[in-house]
C-alpha positions, 0 to 999 in steps of 0.5 A: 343207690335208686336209681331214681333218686336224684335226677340228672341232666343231659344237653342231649339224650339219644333213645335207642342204639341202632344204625340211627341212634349210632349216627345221631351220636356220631354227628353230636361228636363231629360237632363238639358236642359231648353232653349227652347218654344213649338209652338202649332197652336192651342188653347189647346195641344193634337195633333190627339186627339184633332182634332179627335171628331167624336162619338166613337173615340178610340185607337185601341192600349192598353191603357197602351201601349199607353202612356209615358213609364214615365207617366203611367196611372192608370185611364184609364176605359177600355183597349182602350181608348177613344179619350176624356181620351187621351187628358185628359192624355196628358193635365195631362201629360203637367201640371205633367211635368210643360210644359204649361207655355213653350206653346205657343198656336194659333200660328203656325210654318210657316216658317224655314230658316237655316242661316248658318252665325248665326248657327241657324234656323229663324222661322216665326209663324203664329202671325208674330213672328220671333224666332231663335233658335239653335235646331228644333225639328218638331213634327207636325206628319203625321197625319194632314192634311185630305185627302179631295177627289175631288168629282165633284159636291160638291158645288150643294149639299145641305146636310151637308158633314165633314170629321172625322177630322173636326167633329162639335159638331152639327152633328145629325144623328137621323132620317138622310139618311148618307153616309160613304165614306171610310173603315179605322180607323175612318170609323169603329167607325163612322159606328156603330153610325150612325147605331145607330142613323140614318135611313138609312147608306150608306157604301161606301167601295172600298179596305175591311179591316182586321177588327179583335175582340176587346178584351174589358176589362174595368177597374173599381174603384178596380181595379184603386185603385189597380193600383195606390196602385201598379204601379210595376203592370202598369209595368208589364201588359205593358211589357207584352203587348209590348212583344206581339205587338213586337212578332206579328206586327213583324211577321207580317211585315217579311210575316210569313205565319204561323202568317198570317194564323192564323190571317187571319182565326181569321179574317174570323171567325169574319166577318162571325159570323155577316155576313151571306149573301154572296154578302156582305161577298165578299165585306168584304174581303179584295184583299191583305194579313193581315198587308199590310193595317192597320188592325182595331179592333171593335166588332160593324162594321161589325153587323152595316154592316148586319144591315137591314138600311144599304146599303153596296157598293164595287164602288166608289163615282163618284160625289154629287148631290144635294140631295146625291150620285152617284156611279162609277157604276151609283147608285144614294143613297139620303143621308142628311148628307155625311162623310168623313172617307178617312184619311190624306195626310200621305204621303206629310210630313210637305208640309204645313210648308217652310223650307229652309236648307243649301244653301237655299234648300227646303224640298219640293225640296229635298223630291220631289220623296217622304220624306225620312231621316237618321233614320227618325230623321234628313235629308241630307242638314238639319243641326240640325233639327230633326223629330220626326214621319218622314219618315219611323218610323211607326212600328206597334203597339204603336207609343209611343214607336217609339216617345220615340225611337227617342226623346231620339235619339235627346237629344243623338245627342244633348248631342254629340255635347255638347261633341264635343262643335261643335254645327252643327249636319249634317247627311252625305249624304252618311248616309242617303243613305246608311241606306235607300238603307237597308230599301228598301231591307227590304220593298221589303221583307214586308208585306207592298210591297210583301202583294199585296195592294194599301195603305196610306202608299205608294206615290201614294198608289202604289209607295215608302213606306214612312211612314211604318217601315219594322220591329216591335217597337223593331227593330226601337228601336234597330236603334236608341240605339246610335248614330254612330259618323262616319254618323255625320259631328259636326261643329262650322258652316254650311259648313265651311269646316276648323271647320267640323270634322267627327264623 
């Protein structure tokens, strides 16, 4: 049959299937909600922890931190898991909670066009389908679209060049010359092995980061058997770690000096304990305060820079050859294989899918100076969609609990409406500045604005803060403990004044 030969409706369509779109069914499910389908563009689930293969891929956030507050894992090997451990627990994740038969693989949001005389959104995919439904929760992230740098002769060069998030399992570094480009995340785990296996490694690093001690713990059968036997454990050992992320990216984000301090001289004892020449150290400390770039964890990135087979350099790439690189400042480095470490366009928000509100009005218009939201959950002119990781939701620490904050939000909403028996959930204008005007004055004050830094954070790296929240888990938890009825408008329909009441 065509797929897009009749329509179908759902009271709920969740696009994308992972730590979010997995949440967001979980709550639907607690509240007694069966309505709904998730669409996932691709062939299996996991969102970034399926795309992101490239050698030593991990969580530099706890393991148990790092997972569903209603899915605790007792397997996980070591207090950071890998990539390939995440996607096994979400995957497990999916089939405990009987979500795979609700997924619909290959096939990718498009489209979504409010349609106020039906109530409901039209959702074209990517196999032609055309879905309605009543609800749309998007929860395709912020991290999916790579940032592939414009680098002037790409097309003469004859070596490989993959950016992290698009690794092929063929890439062999052994006996290669390769070129890093990039110092974030992906760029600290990649370095090392390629140290490892190639025989020379260019480190291009333009802005150091705060690369501190990766305190490793690994988890053998004992101590699994032991938590298994004793899941109050899990609990425990969690809200510890919860605790001490809130305490401290909480410090972090409002400039406490004295924090800042000490952070920073762990910081430096870590670098200089594996670097000793000065020239390399000076490139390796960053222009801005600990927090106002993601800081990183690894024991391992800063030995592979002393490495002897590794050339570190603080200039830019300014174009390919055929055979390598050039810097801004005119070296020319050979290198057979050249990888992208340069992150993800985080800051242009679902660009890659239309969606067309009330009175035909796109996101990409209304988002034109840079995303923005209620709470980051629901936009002006937008009725009942709700996001999941939008605009200013980033607190530091674990993103789960920022997931699980807002996925729980969402079924309140939703409950409300059902209270109401009037459908339509719209923010109110003056909401949604209101709440923002707030979040600006406290950005002002954050580390991520005040710490004196371009970063991925900000439009352009310079302007707005868009995906940073300016406090810790617990302040963005605290936002989102209920829903204040008088920033809604509930209705029977969109814009029909004579059925619109205010909360």
């Amino acid at each position: 049959m065509n797929p897009a030969a009749e329509t179908e409706f759902f009271e709920t369509v969740i696009a994308g299937v992972g730590f979010g779109g997995i949440a967001a069914a979980h709550d639907l499910l607690e509240s007694g909600r069966t309505d709904f389908v998730l669409l996932e563009k691709a062939p299996e689930a996991g969102g970034v922890w399926r795309d992101n293969t490239y050698p030593n891929a991990a969580c530099d956030v706890p393991a148990h931190l790092y997972s569903f507050s209603f899915a605790q894992n007792s397997e996980w090997s070591c207090n950071y898991a890998s990539q390939w451990e995440i996607l096994e627990y979400t995957n497990r994740v999916i089939d405990e909670l009987g979500l795979r038969e609700r997924i619909r693989f290959e096939e990718a949001l498009v489209r979504a066009q409010w349609i106020s005389e039906k109530v409901v959104w039209r959702l074209q995919t990517s196999r032609g389908r055309v879905i309605e439904c009543r609800y749309l929760i998007s929860a395709l992230g912020t991290l999916n679209q790579p940032l592939i740098p414009d680098l002037p002769g790409l097309a003469d060069y004859r070596g490989q060049i993959i950016h992290t998030a698009e690794w092929l399992p063929d890439i062999d570094m052994t006996g290669k010359r390769v070129a890093v480009i990039g110092a974030g995340a992906s760029a600290i785990q990649v370095v090392p092995h390629a140290v490892e296996q190639a025989d020379s490694v260019l480190a291009v690093i333009r802005t150091a980061p705060h690369v501190m001690p990766k305190p490793e713990e690994f988890y053998d059968e004992t101590a699994k058997e032991h938590f298994r036997n004793h899941p109050e454990i899990l609990q425990e050992l969690r809200k510890e770690q919860y605790d001490y992320w809130n305490q401290s990216t909480h410090a972090q984000a409002v400039m406490d000096e004295e924090f800042l301090r000490r952070a920073e001289t762990v910081w430096r004892e870590h670098m200089e304990s594996a670097v000793s020449d000065p020239r390399l150290r000076e490139i390796l400390t960053p222009d801005s305060r600990f927090g106002c770039r993601r800081p990183v964890v690894s024991n391992s990135f800063y030995p592979a820079l002393a490495d002897p087979k590794t050339t570190v350099i603080d200039a830019g790439i300014q174009r390919l050859t055929a055979s390598g690189v050039v810097s801004e400042t005119g070296e020319k480095f050979d290198a057979d294989i050249v990888v992208l470490a340069t992150g993800f366009r985080a800051t242009e928000m679902l660009s890659h899918v239309e969606i067309i509100g009330a009175g035909g009005w796109p996101l990409t218009e209304e988002w034109q100076e840079g995303p923005e939201a209620y709470k980051g959950t629901m936009v002006k002119g937008f009725p009942n969609l709700f996001l999941v990781t939008g605009p200013n939701t980033q607190a530091s620490g674990s993103l789960i609990g920022v997931i699980e904050a807002q996925t729980k939000y969402i079924t309140k909403c939703l409950d409300e409406a059902v209270r109401q028996e009037r459908p339509v959930i719209e923010v109110t204008p003056q909401a949604q500045a209101t709440f923002n005007s707030g979040l600006e004055k406290m950005m002002e004050r954050s580390v991520y604005i005040a710490g004196g830094c371009h970063s991925w954070y900000r439009l352009g790296g310079t302007g707005r803060v868009v995906t940073k929240w300016p406090g810790s888990l617990a302040d963005f938890e605290t936002e989102l403990e209920g829903v204040v009825l008088d920033d809604f408008t509930f209705s029977k329909a969109s814009g029909r004044s004579l059925t619109m009441v205010s909360g």
